[in-house]
N, C-alpha and C positions, 0 to 999 in steps of 0.2 A: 679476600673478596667478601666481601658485605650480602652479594646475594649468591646463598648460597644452594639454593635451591632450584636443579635444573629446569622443571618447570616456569617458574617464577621467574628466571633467568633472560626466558625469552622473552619475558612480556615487559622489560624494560621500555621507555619511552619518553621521552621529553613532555616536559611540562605541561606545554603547549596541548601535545595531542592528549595528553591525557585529560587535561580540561575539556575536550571534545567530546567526551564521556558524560558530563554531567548538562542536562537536560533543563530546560524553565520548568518552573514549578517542584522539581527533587527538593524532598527533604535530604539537606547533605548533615550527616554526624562528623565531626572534623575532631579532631586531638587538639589535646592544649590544656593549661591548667594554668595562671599566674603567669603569663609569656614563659612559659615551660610548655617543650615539648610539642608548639602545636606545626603545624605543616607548614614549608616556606615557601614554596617555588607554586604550587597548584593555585592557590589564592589568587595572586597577580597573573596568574594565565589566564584561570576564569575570568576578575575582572576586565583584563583585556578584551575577553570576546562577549563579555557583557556589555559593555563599552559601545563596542563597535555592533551589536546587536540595536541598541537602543538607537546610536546613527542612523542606522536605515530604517526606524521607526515602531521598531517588535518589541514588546515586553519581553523581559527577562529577569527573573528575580529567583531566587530560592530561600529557602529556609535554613538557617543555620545553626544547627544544634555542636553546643561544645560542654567543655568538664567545666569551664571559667573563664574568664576574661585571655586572650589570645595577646596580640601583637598588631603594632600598625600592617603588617605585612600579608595579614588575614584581616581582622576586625575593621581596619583602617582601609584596605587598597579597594575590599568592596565594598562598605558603605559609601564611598566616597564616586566610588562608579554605578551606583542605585540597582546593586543587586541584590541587596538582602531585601528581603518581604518578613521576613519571620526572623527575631532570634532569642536565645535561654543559654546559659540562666543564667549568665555572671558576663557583666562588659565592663573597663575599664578604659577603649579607645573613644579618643574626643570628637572626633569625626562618626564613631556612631552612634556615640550621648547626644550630640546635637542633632541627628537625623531623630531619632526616636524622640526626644522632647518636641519637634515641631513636627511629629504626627507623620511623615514618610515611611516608620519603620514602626513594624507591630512586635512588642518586645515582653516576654512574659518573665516577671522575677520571681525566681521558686526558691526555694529550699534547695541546696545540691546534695544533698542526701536521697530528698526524691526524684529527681533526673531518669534513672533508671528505672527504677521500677513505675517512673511514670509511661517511660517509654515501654516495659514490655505488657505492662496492662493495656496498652494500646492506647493512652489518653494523648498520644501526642502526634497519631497517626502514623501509619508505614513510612519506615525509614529506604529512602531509595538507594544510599551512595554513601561509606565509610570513606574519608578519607584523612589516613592516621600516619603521624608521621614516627618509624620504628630505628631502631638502632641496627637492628641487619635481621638476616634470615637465614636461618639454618639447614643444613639439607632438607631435614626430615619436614620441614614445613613449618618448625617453632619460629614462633616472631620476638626478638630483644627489645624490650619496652624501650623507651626515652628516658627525658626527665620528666616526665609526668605521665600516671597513668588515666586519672580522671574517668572521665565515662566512655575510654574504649573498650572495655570485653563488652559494654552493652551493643558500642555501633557497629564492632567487626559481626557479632552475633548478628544483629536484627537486620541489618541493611542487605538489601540486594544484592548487589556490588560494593565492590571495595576497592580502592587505590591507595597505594602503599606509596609513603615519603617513606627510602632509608639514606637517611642524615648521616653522613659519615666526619660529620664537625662530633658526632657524640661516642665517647670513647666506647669501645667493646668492652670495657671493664666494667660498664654497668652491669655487664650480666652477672644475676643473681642477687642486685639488692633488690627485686621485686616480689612479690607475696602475691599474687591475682589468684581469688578464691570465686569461685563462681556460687552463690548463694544460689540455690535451684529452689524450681518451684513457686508458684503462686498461691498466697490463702485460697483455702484454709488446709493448705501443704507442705508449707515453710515448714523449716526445722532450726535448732539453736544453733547460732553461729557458734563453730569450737573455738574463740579466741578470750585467754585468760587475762595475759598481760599483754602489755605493749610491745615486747620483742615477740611475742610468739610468730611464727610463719605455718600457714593454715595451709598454702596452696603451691604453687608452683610457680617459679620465675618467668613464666612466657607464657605469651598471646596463644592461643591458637585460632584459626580461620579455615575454615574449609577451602583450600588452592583454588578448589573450582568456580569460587567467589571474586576472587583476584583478579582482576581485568588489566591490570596498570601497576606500571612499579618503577618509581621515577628516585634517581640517584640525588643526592642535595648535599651540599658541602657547607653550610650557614651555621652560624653559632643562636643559641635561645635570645631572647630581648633579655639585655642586661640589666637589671633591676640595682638602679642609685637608688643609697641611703645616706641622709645625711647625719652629721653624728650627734647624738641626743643634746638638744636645749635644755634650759634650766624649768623649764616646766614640765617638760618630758620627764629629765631626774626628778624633779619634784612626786607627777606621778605613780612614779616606778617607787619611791621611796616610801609614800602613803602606802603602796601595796605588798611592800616587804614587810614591813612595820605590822600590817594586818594579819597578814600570814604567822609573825611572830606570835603574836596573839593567840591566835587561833592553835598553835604548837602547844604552846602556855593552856592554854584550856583543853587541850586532848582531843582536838575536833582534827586536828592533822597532824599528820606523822615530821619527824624531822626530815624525812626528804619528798613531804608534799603528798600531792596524789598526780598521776602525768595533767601533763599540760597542754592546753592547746593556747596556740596566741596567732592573733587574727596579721592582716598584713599591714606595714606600713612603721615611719619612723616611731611611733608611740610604744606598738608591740616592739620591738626591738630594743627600744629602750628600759623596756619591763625586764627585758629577759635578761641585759647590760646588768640592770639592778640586782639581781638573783647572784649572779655571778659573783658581784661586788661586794655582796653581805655575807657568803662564806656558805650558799647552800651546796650540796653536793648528792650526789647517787640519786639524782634526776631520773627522770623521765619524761618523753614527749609522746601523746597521741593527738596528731593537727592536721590539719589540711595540707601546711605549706612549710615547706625549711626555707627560712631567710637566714643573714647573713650572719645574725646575735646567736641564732637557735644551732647554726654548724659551730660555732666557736666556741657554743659549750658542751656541745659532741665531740668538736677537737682535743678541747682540755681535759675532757674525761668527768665533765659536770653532770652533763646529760649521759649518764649510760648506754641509753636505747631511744632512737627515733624514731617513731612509724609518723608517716605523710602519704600521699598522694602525689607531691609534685617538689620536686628544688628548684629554688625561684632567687637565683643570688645577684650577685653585682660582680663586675669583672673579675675583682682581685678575689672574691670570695668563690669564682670559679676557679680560677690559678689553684688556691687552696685545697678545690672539691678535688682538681684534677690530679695535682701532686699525690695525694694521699688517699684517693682511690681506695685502695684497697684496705687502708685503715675504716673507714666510712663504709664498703659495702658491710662489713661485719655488725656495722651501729645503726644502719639507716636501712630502715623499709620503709619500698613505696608501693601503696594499695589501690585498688581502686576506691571511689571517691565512694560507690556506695559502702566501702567497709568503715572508709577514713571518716568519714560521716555519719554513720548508724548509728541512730536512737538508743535501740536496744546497748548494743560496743559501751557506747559514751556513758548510758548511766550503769553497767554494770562496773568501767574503770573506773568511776570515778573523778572525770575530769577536772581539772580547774579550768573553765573559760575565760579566756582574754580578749576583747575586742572593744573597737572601737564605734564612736557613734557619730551624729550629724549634731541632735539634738536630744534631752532628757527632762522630762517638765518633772515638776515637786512632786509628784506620785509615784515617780519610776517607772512612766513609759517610755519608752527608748524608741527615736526616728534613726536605721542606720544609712539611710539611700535616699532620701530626697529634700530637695530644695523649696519651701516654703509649701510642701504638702504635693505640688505638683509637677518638679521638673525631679524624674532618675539622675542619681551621682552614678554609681555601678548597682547597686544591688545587694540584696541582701547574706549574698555566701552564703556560707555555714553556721554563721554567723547562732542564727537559729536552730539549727540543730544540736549545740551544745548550748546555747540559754537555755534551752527548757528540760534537757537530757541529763548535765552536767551539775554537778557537786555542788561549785559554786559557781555563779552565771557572774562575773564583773565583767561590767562598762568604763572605758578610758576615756576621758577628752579634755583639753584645755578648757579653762569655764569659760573665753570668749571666744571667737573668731572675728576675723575681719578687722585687725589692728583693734581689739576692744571695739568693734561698733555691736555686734551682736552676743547677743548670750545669749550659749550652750546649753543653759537652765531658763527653762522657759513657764510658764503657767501650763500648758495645754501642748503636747508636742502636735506640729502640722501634720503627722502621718505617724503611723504606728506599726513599728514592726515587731518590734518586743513589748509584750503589754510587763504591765507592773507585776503580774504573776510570775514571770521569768527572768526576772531581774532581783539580782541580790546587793548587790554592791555596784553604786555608782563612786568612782574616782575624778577629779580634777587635781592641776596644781593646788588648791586651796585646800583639800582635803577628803576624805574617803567617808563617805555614806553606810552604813550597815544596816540595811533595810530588812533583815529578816526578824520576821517575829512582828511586825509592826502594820498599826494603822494606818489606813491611807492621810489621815490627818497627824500620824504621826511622823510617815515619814516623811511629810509636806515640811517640819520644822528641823529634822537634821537635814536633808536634801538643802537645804533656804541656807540652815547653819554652817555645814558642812562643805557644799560643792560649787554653791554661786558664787561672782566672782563682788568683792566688796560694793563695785559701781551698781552693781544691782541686786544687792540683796536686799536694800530697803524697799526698792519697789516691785520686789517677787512678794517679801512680807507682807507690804500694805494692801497687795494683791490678796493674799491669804488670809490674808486679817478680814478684808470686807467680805470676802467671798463665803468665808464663816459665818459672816452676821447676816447677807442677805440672799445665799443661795435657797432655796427650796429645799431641799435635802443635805441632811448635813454629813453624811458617812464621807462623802468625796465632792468637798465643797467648789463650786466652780460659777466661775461669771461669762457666762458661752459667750458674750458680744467682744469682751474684754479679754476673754484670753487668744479668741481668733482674729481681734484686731492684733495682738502683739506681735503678728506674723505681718503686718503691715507697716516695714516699721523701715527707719533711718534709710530713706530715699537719698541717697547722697549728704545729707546734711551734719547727722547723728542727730537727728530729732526720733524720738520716739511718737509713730501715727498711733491715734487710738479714735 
């Protein structure tokens, strides 16, 4: 029995009624991290009665705070029914990037390191309604995390009420690979978090919740959204190769040890294929401290590459669940999952040592990095973590193919449209073409490896000739630029492959 708590017992209920609990206007905190772990069945309730709320002519909207981008099943069924008004901090469904680009939905992209303590500083207002979705519940009142813990000891903590998913698709043998350490206290109160290395376990495997919070407690039998990869391209090898080869390097010069420093690597086939590369070149006695386990990062857990996992969230693909699920219990001893304020902290990251891996939209000749937006003004998802480990982290590398869009656009641009990571937080940008080693360097210096090094041949003559004039006729020469011309390049191949200027 999953609910194991006579209390709690009673206050089972369907979906339905317990969406009858959340109110217009609640700020609702929801569970979920990477379509891990977040609630299945409450979502499409609410929608429902959102739905049919708007029918009869009544605003109805909430606020939706999560750890990271959720599932069509949440992100998807209420955007799509006009009930979010508010959400943070990390989206990935298409249905509600499109609502938020055309101005419906008020969407703030933070840092997910700050989430929580944005939230108990009170910057993000009273939280009305936790609703998290757990692995079971035990007599004494302890709660069995999921596969993601993200930012719930912040919403079971702060919120009013609470409604309880227990998902019984999520095996009981999770218990125990979780670590939730409750970092107490606000400045000027704080004290040092005790975490050394990446395997340490600071806290204790389970949620706790004051019972008397618990209004609802709804049964669900749904499996996580299953995250397809597909298997690395020859540009993907490409850039995973460039960043084995650097790392050798860097071994070679005494700046890193022969099994690295841990790693974090962001989502998506790029990352995956970085970690395929590590594998392939013979590293070993790893480590990981990251946001997220995908399906490259379990299979060098599995083989015994990676030692020690800590994440927040397992976000795999079918077969690579089959694998989490079989060997269970080899995995809970390797994998810990944090909450997102541990798996993210400033402080954590630069006292490990990270290597950062992640991906970008866009990177112009200086090394400012755009991770989440389309020509400066429409959100892709957001910026994750992204930023918590560039600016925290050992080494901050950037991944991406030098074009997109069958070769019509390049990746390396004069001037990026938006700025997430400035050139101060960026150490290494990568493409197929070649790896960037931006540290130690002028901004005009690194304009000429970046040009050298990462743009794709069809437009490196015309990033040069860009750099070349913009030299001789900018005003200032430390970080030469031609404002009309590098913001026209974002005006550019309207169907044609014409570049507008």
């Amino acid at each position: 029995m999953r609910v194991g708590h006579v209390g709690l017992a009673a206050r089972r209920m369907s979906a339905e009624e317990a969406a009858e609990l959340i109110l217009p206007d609640m700020a609702v905190g929801m569970s979920g991290f990477t379509g891990a772990g977040y609630p299945k069945a409450i979502p499409g309730a609410l929608a429902k009665r959102i739905t049919q709320a708007h029918e009869r002519g009544e605003d109805f909207s909430v606020r939706v705070l999560t750890g990271a981008s959720t599932a069509p099943e949440l992100d998807g069924v209420l955007a799509r029914s006009g009930g979010i008004g508010f959400r943070l901090p990390y989206q990935s469904d298409p249905d509600l990037r499109a609502r938020i680009n055309d101005g419906r939905i008020e969407y703030m992209d933070i840092h997910l390191g700050h989430v929580a303590q944005y939230a108990y500083y009170g910057f993000l207002g009273k939280v009305d309604m936790a609703v998290v979705e757990v692995t079971g519940i035990l007599p004494d009142g302890r709660l069995i995390p999921s596969t993601s813990v993200g930012n719930n000891p912040a919403w079971l903590d702060l919120a009013d009420k609470v409604i309880l998913e227990v998902n019984q698709r999520q095996p009981m043998s999770l218990e125990g690979m979780h670590d939730i350490y409750q970092a107490p206290l606000a400045p000027p109160h704080r004290q040092p978090i005790p975490l050394l290395n990446p395997g340490d376990r600071i806290g204790e495997p389970y949620f706790y919740c004051d019972p008397s919070k618990i209004v609802a407690v709804v049964e669900t039998d749904t499996p996580d959204r299953m995250t397809s990869f597909t298997p690395p391209d020859e540009g993907s090898k490409m850039i995973a190769g460039h960043l084995v080869e650097f790392f050798r390097h860097e071994i070679r010069k005494g700046r890193l040890g022969e099994h690295l420093l841990p790693l974090q690597s962001g989502v998506g086939n790029i990352a995956n294929a970085v970690l395929d590369g590590l594998k392939d070149a013979g590293f070993g006695k790893l480590t990981a401290y990251t946001e997220v386990i995908q399906d490259a990062m379990l299979e060098l857990v599995g083989e015994g590459i990676i030692t020690v996992a800590s994440a927040t969230a397992v976000s795999l693909s079918e077969s690579a669940v089959d694998e989490f699920m079989d060997r269970i219990d080899y995995y809970r001893s390797r994998v810990i999952l944090r909450q997102q304020s541990i798996s993210n902290h400033a402080e954590l990251i630069r006292r490990l040592g990270c290597i950062a891996m992640n991906g970008l939209v866009e990177a112009d000749i200086y090394g400012n990095v755009n991770s989440t937006h389309v020509a400066g003004t429409s959100i892709i998802n957001g910026i994750g973590g992204s930023g918590d480990f560039a600016r925290n982290g050992f080494l901050s590398c950037f991944m991406t193919p030098s074009t997109a869009k069958n070769g019509a656009i390049s990746c390396i641009v004069p001037m990026v449209s938006h700025v997430d990571h400035t050139e101060h937080d960026v150490a290494v940008l990568v493409t197929e073409q070649g790896l960037a080693d931006l540290r130690g360097l002028s901004p005009k210096q690194r304009a000429n490896v970046v040009i050298g090094n990462c743009a794709h041949p069809d437009y490196r003559p015309m990033l040069q000739d860009y750099f070349d004039r913009a030299f001789r006729d900018s005003q200032g020469k430390h970080t030469p630029h031609l404002l009309n011309e590098a913001y026209a390049w974002h005006q550019r191949y309207l169907g044609t492959g014409t570049m507008k200027f």
